[in-house]
Backbone as JSON, one array per atom type, in Angstrom:
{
  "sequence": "XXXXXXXXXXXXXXXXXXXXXXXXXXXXXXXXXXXXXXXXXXXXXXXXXXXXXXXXXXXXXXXXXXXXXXXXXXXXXXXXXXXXXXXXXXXXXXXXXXXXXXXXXXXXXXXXXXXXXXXXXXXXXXXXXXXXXXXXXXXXXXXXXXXXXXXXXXXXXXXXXXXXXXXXXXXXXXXXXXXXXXXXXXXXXXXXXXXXX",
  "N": [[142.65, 174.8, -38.61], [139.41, 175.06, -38.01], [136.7, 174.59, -38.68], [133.6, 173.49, -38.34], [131.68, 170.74, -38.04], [129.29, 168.73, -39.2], [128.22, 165.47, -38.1], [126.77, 162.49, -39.35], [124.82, 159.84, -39.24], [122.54, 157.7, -41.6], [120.77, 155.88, -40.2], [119.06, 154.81, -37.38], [119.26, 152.2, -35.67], [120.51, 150.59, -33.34], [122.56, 149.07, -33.13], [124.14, 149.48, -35.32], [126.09, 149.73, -38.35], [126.76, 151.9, -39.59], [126.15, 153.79, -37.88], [128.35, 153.72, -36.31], [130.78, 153.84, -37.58], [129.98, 156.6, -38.15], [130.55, 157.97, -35.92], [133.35, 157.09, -35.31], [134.49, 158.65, -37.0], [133.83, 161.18, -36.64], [135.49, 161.06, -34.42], [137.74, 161.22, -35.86], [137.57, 163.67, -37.27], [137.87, 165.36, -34.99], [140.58, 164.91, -34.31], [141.53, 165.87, -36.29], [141.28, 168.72, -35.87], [138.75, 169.53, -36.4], [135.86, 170.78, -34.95], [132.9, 169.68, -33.84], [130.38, 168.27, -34.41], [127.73, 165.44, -33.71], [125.45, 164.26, -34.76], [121.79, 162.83, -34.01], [119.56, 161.24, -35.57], [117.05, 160.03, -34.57], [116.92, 161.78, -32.41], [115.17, 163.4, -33.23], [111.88, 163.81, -33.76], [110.37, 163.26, -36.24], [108.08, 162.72, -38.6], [106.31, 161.0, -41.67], [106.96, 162.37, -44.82], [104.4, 164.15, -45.94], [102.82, 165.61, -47.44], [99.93, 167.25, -46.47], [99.85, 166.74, -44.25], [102.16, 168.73, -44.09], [101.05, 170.99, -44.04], [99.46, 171.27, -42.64], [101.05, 172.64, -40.72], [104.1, 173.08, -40.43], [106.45, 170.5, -38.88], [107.88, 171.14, -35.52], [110.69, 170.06, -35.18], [111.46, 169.63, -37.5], [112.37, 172.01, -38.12], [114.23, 172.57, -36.48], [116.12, 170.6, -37.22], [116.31, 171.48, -40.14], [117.77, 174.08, -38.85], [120.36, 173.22, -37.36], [121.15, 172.01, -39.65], [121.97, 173.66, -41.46], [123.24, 175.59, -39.89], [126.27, 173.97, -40.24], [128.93, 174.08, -41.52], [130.12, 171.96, -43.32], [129.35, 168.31, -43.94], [129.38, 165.16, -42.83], [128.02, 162.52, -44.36], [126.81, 159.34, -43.34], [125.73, 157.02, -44.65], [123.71, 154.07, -45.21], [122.87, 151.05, -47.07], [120.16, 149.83, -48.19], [118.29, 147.57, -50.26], [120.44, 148.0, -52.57], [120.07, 150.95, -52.67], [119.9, 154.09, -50.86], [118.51, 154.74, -47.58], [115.03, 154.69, -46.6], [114.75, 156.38, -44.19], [116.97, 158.16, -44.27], [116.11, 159.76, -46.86], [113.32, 160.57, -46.11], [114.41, 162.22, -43.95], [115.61, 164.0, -45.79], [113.92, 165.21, -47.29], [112.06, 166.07, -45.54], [114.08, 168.6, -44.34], [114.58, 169.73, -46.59], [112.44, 171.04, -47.76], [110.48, 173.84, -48.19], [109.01, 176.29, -45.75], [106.25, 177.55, -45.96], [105.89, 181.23, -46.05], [108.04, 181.58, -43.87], [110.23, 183.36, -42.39], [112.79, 182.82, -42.33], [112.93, 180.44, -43.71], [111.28, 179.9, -46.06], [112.71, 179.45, -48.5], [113.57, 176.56, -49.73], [116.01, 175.26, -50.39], [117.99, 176.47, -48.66], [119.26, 175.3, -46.19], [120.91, 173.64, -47.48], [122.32, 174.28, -49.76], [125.47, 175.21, -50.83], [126.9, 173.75, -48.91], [129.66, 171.82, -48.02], [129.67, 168.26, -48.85], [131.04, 164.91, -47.17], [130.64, 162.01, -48.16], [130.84, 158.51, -46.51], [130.23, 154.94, -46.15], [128.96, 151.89, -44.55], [128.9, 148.74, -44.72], [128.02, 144.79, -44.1], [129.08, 143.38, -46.36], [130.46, 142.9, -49.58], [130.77, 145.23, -51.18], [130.45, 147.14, -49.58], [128.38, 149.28, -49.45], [128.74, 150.83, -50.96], [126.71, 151.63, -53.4], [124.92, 152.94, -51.99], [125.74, 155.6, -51.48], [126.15, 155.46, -54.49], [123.53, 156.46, -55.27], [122.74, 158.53, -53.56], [124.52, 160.23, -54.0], [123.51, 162.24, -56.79], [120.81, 163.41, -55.39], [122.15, 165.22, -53.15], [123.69, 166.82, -54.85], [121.67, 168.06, -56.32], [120.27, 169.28, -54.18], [121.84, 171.38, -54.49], [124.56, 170.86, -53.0], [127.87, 170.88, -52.4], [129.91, 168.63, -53.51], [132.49, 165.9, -51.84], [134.82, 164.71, -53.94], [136.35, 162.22, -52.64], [135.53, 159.91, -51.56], [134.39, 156.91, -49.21], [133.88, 153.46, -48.79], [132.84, 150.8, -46.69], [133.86, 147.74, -46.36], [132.85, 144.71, -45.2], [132.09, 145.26, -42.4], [131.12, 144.34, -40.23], [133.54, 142.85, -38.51], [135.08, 145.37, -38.36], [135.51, 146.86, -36.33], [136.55, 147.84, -33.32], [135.84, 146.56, -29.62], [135.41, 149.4, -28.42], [134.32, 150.79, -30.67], [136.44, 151.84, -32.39], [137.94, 152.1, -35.17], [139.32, 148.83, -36.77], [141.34, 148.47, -38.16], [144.52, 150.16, -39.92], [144.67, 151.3, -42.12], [141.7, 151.91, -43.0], [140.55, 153.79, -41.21], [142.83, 155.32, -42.39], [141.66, 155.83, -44.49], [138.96, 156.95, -44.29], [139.98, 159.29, -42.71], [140.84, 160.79, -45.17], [138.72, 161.46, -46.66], [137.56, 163.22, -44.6], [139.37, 164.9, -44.22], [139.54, 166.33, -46.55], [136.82, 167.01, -46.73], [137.02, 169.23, -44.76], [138.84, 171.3, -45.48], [137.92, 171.55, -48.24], [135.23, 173.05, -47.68], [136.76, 175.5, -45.77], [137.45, 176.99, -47.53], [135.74, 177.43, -49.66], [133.45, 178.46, -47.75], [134.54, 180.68, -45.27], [135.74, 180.35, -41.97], [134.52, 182.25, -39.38], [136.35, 184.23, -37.48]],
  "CA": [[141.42, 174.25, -39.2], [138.44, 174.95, -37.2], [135.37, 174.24, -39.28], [132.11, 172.96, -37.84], [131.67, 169.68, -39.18], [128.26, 168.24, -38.89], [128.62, 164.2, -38.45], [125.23, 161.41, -38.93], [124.23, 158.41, -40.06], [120.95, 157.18, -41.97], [120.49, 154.93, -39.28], [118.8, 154.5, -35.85], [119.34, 150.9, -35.15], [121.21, 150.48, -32.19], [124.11, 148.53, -33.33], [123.93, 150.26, -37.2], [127.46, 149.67, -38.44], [127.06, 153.37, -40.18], [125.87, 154.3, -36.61], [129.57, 153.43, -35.56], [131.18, 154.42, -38.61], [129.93, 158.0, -37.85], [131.23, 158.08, -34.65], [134.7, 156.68, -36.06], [134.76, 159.5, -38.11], [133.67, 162.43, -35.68], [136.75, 161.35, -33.35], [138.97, 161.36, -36.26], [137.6, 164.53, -37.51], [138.1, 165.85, -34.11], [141.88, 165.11, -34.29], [142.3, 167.1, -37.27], [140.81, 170.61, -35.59], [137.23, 170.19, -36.54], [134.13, 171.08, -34.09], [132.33, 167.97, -34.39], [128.89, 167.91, -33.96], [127.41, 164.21, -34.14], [123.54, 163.9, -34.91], [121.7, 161.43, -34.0], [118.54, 161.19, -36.24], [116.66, 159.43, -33.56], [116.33, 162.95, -31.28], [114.37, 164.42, -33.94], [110.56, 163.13, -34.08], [110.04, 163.6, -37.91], [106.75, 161.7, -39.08], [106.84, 160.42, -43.0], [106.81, 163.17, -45.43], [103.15, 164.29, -46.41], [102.63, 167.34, -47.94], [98.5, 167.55, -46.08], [100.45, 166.65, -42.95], [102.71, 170.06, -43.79], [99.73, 172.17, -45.04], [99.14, 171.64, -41.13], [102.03, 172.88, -40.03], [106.08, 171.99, -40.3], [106.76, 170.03, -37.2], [109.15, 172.03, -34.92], [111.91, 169.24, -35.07], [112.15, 170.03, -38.76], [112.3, 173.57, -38.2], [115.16, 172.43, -35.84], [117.1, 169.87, -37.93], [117.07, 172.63, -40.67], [118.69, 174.63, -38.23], [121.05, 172.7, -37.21], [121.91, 171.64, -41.07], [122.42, 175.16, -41.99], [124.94, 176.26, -39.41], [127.62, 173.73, -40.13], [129.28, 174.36, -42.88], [130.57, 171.09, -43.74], [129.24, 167.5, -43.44], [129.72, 163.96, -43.25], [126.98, 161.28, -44.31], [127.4, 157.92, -43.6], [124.96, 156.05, -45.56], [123.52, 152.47, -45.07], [122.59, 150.3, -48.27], [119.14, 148.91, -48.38], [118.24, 147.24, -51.51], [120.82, 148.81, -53.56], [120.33, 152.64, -52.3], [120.2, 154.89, -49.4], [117.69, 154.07, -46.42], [113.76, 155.23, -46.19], [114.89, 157.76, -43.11], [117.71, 159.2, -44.86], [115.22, 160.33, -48.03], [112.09, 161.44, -45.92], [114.65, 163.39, -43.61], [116.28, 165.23, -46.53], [112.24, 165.51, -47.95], [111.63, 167.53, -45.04], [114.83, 169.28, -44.53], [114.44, 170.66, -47.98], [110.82, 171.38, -47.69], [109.98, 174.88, -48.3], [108.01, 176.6, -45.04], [105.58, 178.83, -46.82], [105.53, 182.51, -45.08], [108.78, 181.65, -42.78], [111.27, 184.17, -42.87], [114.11, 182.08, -43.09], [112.82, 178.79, -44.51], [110.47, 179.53, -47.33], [113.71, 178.37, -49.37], [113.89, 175.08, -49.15], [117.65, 174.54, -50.23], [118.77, 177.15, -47.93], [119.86, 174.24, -45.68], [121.85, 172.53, -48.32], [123.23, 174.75, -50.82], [126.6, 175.36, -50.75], [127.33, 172.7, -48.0], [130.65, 170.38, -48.43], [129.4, 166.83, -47.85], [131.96, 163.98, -47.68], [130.07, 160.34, -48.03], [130.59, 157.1, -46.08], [128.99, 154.29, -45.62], [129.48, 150.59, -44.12], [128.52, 147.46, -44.96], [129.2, 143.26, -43.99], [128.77, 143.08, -48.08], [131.92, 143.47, -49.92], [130.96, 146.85, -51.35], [130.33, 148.56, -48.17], [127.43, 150.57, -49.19], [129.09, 151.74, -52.17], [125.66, 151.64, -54.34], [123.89, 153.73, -51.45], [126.34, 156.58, -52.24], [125.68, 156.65, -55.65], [122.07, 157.07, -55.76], [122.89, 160.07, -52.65], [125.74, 161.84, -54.62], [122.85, 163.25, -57.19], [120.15, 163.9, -54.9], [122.8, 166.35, -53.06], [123.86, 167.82, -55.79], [120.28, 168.49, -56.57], [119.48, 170.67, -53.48], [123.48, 172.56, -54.38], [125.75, 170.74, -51.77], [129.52, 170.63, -52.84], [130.41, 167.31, -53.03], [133.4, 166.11, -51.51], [135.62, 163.7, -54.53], [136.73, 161.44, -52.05], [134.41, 159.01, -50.54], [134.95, 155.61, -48.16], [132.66, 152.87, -48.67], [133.7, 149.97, -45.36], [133.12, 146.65, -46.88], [132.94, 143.49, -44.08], [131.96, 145.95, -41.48], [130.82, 142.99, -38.9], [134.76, 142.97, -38.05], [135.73, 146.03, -38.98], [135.72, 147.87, -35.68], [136.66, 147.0, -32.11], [134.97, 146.8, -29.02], [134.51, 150.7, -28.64], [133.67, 151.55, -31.99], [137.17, 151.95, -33.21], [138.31, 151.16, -36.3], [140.75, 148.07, -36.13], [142.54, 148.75, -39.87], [145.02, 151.25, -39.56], [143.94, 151.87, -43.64], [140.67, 151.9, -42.8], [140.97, 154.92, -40.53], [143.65, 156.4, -43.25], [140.45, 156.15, -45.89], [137.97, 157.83, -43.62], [140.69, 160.71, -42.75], [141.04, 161.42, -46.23], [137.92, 161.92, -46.87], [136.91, 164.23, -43.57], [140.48, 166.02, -44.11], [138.87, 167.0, -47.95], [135.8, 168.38, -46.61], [137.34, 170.14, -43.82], [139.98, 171.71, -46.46], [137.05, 172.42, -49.54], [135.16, 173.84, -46.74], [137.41, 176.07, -45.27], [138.41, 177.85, -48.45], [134.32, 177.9, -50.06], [133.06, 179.12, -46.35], [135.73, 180.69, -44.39], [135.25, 179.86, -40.77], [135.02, 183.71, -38.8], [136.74, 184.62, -36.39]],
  "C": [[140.37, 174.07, -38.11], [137.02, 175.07, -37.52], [134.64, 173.35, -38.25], [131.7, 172.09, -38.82], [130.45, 168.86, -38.42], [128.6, 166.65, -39.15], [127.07, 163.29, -38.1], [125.32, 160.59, -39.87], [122.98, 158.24, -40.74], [120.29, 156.39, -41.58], [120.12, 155.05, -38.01], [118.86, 153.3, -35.42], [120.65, 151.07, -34.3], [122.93, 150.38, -32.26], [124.34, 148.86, -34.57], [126.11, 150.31, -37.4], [127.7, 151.43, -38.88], [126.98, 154.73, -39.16], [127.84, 154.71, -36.53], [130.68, 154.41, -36.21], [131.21, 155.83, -38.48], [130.51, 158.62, -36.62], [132.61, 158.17, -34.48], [134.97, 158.02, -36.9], [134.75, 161.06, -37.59], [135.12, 162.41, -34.71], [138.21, 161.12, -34.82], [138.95, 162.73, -36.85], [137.99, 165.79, -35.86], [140.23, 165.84, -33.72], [142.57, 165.43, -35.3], [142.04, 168.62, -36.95], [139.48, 170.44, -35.41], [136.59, 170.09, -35.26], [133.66, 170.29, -35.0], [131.05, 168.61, -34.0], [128.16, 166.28, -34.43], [125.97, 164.17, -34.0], [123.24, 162.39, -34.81], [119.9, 161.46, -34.25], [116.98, 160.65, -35.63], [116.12, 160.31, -32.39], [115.75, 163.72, -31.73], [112.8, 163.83, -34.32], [110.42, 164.04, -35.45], [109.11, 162.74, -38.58], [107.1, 161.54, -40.96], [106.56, 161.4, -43.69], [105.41, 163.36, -45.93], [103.03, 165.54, -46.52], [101.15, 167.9, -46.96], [98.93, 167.94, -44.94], [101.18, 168.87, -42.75], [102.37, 171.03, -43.78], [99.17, 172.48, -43.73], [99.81, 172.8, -40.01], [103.62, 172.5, -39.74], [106.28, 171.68, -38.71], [108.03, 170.6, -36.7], [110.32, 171.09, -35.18], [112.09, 169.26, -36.36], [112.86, 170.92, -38.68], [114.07, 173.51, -37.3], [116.37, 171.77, -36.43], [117.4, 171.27, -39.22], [117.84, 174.03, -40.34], [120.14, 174.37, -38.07], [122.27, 172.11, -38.69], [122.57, 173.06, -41.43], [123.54, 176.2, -41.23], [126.12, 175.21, -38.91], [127.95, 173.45, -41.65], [129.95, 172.89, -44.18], [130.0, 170.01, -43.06], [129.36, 166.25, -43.86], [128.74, 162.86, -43.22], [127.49, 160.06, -44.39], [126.21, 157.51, -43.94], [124.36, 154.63, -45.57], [122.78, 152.26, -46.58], [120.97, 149.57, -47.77], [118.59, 148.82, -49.69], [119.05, 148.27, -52.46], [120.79, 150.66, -53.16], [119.98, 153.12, -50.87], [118.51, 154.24, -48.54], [116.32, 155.44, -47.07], [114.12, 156.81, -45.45], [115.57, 158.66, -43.7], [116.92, 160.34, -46.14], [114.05, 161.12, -47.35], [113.35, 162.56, -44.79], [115.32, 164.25, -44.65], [115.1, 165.88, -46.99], [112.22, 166.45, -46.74], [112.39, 168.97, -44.55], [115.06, 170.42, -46.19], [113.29, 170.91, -48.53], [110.86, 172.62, -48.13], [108.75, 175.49, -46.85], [107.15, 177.77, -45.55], [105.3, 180.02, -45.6], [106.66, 182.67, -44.12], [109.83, 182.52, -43.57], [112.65, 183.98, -43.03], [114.15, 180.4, -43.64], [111.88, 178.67, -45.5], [111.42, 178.79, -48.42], [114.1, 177.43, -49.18], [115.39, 174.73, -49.53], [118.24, 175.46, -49.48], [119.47, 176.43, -46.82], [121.06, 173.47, -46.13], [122.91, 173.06, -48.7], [124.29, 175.19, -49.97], [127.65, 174.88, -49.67], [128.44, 171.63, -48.62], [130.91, 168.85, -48.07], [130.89, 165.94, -48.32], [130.85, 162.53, -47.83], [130.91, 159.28, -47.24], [129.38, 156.17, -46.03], [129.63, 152.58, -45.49], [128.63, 149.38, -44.46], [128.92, 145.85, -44.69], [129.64, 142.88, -45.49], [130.81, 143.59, -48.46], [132.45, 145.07, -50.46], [130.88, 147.56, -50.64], [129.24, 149.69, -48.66], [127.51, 151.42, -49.94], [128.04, 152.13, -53.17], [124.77, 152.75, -53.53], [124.52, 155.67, -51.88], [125.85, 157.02, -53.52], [124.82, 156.65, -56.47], [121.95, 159.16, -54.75], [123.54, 160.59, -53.59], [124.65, 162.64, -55.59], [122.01, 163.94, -56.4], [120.87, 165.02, -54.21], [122.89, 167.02, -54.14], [122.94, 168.53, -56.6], [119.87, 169.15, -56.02], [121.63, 171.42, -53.23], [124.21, 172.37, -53.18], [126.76, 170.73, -53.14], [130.02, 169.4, -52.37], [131.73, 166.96, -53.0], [134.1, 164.62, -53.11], [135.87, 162.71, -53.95], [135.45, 160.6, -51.51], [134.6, 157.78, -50.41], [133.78, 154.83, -48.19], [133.54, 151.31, -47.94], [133.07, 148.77, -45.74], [133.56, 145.67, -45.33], [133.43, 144.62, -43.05], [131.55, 145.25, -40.12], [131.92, 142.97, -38.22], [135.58, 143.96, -37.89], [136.02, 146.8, -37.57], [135.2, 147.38, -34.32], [135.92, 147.28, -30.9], [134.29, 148.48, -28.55], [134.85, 151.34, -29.33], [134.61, 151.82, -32.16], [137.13, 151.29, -34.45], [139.55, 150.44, -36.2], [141.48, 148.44, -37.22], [142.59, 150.11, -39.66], [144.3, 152.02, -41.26], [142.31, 152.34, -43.95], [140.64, 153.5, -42.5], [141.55, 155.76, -41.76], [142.29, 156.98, -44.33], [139.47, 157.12, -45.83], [139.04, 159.46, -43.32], [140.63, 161.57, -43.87], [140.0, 162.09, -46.49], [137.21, 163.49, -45.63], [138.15, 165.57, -44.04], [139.92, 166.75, -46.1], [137.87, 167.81, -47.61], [135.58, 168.95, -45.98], [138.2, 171.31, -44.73], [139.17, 172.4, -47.96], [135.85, 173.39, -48.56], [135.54, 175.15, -45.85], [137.81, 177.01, -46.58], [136.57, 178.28, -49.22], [133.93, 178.63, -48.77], [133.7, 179.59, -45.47], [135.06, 181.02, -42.93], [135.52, 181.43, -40.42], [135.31, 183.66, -37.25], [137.54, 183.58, -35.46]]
}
């Protein structure tokens, strides 16, 4: 199993439990086979979605994140909860990741980034649901620009404790929950996109 497994959060805050969470999840996807790649949403200057703004010009660090989205075949969102659904950043970066570049020869299609991508979901929370509500306002919007969503998904309730001084996870079940889920969309992945060579 040697899929290319894209791993990020919807978070730039420093100490972002979903920050951690993603991290937690890249070194466990890394001890099932996968090529990790871990994004960090934060090295991409992406200004707020404005169509006048794009009529200017798509800012290269789009042009780059939809790069980057499009050659790994499988990925893992971790999710943060604000009021009930997914974060501000997470929505304007999928808005410009699934933009349309008018005239570009490989990005006038704006779901060419998405489609046929096998996401898994996480997401953490101190709350008791863990973030479970931010999930499932995301699970349609994927399935709206044609990802393959993964069945399984881990939502880390009382995340304040949940994970020890470097960014492990202390619950061995914890860990088992998040495996499941990465080992699904390394495994629906691998059989929709077969890794070459």
């Amino acid at each position: 199993m040697h899929q290319q497994l894209l791993v990020f959060a919807g978070s730039t805050r420093q100490q972002s439990f979903n920050r951690k969470l993603a991290h937690a999840a890249a070194a466990i996807a890394r001890e099932a086979g996968a090529r990790v790649t871990t994004l960090e949403l934060s090295d991409f200057d992406i200004p707020m979605y404005n169509a006048d703004l794009e009529a200017q010009g798509t800012p290269a660090d789009v042009l780059r994140l939809k790069q980057v989205l499009h050659d790994h075949p499988a990925w893992i969102i971790c999710s943060p909860e604000y009021n009930g659904s997914y974060t501000a950043l997470l929505k304007n970066t999928i808005d410009w990741a699934s933009s349309p570049v008018q005239g570009h020869p490989d990005w006038q299609d704006g779901t060419r980034s998405f489609r046929g991508k096998v996401v898994g979901m996480l997401s953490a929370s101190p709350g008791a649901l863990g973030g479970l509500r931010s999930q499932s306002h995301l699970a349609p919007l994927l399935i709206n620009l044609e990802c393959w969503l993964a069945p399984r998904a881990f939502a880390l309730g009382g995340a304040g404790t949940a994970f020890d001084d470097s960014g492990t996870l202390v619950q061995p079940a914890h860990r088992d929950r998040v495996r499941a889920v990465v080992e699904q969309v390394l495994w629906a992945a691998e059989r929709l996109q077969p890794a070459v060579g």
